[in-house]
C-alpha positions, 0 to 999 in steps of 0.5 A: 413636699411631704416627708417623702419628697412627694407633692401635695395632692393639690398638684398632683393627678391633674390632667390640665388636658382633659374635660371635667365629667361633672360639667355646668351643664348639667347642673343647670339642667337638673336645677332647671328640672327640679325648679320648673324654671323655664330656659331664658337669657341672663346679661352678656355682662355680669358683676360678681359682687363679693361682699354684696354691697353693689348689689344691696344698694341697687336693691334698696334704690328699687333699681334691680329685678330678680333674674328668673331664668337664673338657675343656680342652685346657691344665688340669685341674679339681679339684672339692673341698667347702667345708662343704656347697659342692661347687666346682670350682678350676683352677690356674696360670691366670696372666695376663690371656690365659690367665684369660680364655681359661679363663673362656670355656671355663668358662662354656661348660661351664656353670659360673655364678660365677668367684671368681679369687684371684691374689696380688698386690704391694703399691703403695700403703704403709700396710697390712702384707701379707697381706691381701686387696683385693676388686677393685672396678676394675682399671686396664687395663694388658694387652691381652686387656680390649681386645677385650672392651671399647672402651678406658677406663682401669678395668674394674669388677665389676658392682655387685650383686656389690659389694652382695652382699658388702657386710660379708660378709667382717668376722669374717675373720683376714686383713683384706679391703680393698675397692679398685683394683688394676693388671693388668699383663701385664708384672711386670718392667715395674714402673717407678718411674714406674708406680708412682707414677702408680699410687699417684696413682690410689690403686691398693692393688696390682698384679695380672695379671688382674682387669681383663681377667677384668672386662672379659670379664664386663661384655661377656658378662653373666658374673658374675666376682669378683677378689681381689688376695692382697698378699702382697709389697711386689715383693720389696724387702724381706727375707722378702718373698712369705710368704701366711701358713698354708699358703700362704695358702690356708686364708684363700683358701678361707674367701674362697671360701666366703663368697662363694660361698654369698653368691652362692649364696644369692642365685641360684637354679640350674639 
């Protein structure tokens, strides 16, 4: 509240009902035009690769090909195969403005599940980085869930995701812990005090999209599914931020895989 009891802007003249005027359509539509890029398919399944890792070792294997049906104005799309699964993958899509405002776009051009695997800081002890969480809620410490939803304190994955892949990833090397995450647009805002209040609420880690990327899903009835990578404890510790092999993406990907044919497997697409 500000000095005259009144709400910050942020949750003020929302409207949660109504349409948006500027829509990603429309955008795609004039980048196409500008770009002369012809219209085309992109992967049913796509990743979001917050800190680019996945996406750089792919590249380096000669394992991905440039997308050029594509037409977003800020990233490229690389499609790749897992097995039999043909995917698609965007790096460097860091933060809750900049997830969600491709996973529009995303599923404007017609793909059909986002997977984002973003890397994480440990914030409650007990588990020896790496290891995954699969985001069952994130605390909505950012701004972009707030135009998607009224205000609560957590944004959640759709509950059949969560049974979908219920035990599905057991036989993993990293670990997969199911749990909360905090989504913060400020990592050097990390306080001492917002820790422990974190911790408080059980927060496994903290993370720079989950609960905007949930929000977005549960106000336009997409499918969306979060993964924190904990890799570090904040860099409080010497050798802090190692992922493992190659970067972590080997055991990224093999995440993607199991949940994308999980998700494949119980969806029929067009």
């Amino acid at each position: 509240m500000d000095k005259n009891g009144s709400p910050p802007p942020i949750i003020r003249q929302k409207a949660y009902e109504q349409s948006s005027v500027f829509i990603p359509e429309n955008l795609l539509r004039e980048a196409r035009r500008q770009k002369s890029m012809p219209t085309g398919k992109i992967p049913s399944v796509c990743v979001l690769d917050p800190d680019g890792d996945i996406v750089e070792n792919l590249l380096a294997r000669n394992e991905a090909q440039l997308n050029n049906h594509w037409a977003c104005y800020h990233t490229k799309m690389y499609d790749f195969k897992l097995n039999t699964l043909a995917l698609g993958i965007i790096g460097y899509t860091v933060g809750a403005p900049f997830a969600v405002l491709v996973a529009e776009e995303l599923f404007a051009s017609g793909c059909q599940l986002i997977i984002n695997v973003t890397s994480s800081g440990q914030i409650l002890p007990g588990k020896d980085p790496p290891f995954f969480v699969l985001v069952e809620k994130a605390l909505r410490d950012e701004g972009t869930s707030y135009h998607y939803l009224p205000p609560s304190d957590f944004a959640s994955v759709d509950e059949k995701m969560l049974k979908l892949l219920d035990g599905a990833f057991s036989n993993l090397a990293t670990p997969v812990y199911r749990g909360a995450t905090w989504t913060t647009d400020a990592p050097f805002r990390e306080t001492e005090h917002a820790i422990r209040h974190a911790r408080m609420l059980g927060i496994l880690a903290v993370e720079m999209e989950a609960a905007a990327l949930y929000a977005f899903a549960q106000a336009r009835s997409r499918p969306v599914v979060c993964f924190a990578h904990v890799t570090n404890r904040m860099g409080n510790v010497e050798g802090d931020f190692e992922k493992g092999e190659e970067d972590g993406s080997r055991d990224a990907l093999q995440l993607v895989a199991i949940t994308a044919k999980a998700w494949l497997s119980a969806n029929t697409l067009g």
